[in-house]
C-alpha positions in Angstrom: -115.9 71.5 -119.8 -116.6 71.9 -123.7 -113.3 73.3 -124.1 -111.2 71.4 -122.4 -112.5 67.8 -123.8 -112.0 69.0 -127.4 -109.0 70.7 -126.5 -107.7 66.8 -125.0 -109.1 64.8 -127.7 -107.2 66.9 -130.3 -104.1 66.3 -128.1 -104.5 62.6 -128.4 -104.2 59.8 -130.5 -107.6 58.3 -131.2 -108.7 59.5 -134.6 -112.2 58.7 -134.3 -112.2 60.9 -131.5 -110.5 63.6 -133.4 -113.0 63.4 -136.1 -116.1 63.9 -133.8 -114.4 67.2 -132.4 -113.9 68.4 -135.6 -117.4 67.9 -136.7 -118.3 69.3 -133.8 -116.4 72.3 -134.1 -117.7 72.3 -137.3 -121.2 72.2 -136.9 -121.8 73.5 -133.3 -124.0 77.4 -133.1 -123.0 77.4 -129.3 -118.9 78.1 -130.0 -119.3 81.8 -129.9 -117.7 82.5 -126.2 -115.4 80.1 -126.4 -113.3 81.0 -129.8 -111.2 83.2 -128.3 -109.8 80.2 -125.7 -109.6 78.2 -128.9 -107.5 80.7 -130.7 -105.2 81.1 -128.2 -105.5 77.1 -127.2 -103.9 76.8 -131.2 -101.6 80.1 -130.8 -100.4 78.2 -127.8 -99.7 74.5 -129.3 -98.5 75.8 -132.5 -95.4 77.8 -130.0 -94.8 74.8 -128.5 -95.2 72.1 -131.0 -92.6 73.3 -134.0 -91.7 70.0 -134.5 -94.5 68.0 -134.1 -96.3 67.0 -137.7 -99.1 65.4 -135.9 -99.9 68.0 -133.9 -99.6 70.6 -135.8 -101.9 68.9 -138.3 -104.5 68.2 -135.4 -104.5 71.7 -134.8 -104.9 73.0 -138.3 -107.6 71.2 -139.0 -109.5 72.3 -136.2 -108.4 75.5 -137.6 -110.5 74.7 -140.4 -113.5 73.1 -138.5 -114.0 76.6 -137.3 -113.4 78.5 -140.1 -116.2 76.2 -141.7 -119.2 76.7 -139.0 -121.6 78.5 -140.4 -122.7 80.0 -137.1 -119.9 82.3 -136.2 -116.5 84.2 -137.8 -113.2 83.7 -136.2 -111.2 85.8 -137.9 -111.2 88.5 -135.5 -110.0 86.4 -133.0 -107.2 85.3 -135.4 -106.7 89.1 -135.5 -105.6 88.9 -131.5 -103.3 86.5 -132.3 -101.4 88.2 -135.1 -97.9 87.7 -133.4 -98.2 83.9 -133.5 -100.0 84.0 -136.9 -98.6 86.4 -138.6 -100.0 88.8 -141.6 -99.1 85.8 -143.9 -101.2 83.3 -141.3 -103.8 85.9 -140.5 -104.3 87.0 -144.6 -104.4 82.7 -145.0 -107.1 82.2 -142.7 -109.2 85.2 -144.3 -108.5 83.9 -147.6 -109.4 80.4 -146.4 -112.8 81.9 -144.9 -113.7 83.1 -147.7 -112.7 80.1 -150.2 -115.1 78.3 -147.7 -118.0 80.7 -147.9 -117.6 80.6 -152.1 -116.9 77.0 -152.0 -118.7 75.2 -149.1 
């Protein structure tokens, strides 16, 4: 149910909304299970949503959100998903969790 709230919200419009899943995926110790339905969920919408600004900035910054909780890495998941990521995307979000981790 978790999953497919923040998944909708970060699909929407309402930016207050948006803000409150990001926190949440943020802050929230409980994610662990669920971060590899969350990196395919952005493998996924990234495919699909080329051309879409909004969305791909929705999904990048839950990107971030993750990379920034404190309770749990995802870069092993991003691993999984190196054919949508790339080595340039998956070396960017390792460098990015650990610009985070030196500069929280």
């Amino acid at each position: 149910l978790y999953f497919e709230r923040i998944t909708e919200i970060l699909k929407g419009a309402q930016e207050e909304l948006k803000d409150s899943a990001l926190e949440s995926l943020a802050t929230d110790a409980g994610l662990h299970q669920l971060l590899p339905y969350f990196t395919k969920f952005v493998s996924d919408e990234v495919t699909t949503n080329l051309k879409n600004l909004p969305m791909l900035l929705s999904l990048m910054r839950s990107v971030r959100a993750l990379l920034l909780n404190p309770h749990h890495d995802v870069t092993p998941y991003v691993r999984t998903r190196k054919k949508t990521f790339g080595s340039e995307g998956q070396r960017l979000v390792t460098f990015g969790a650990s610009e985070i981790a030196c500069h929280p």
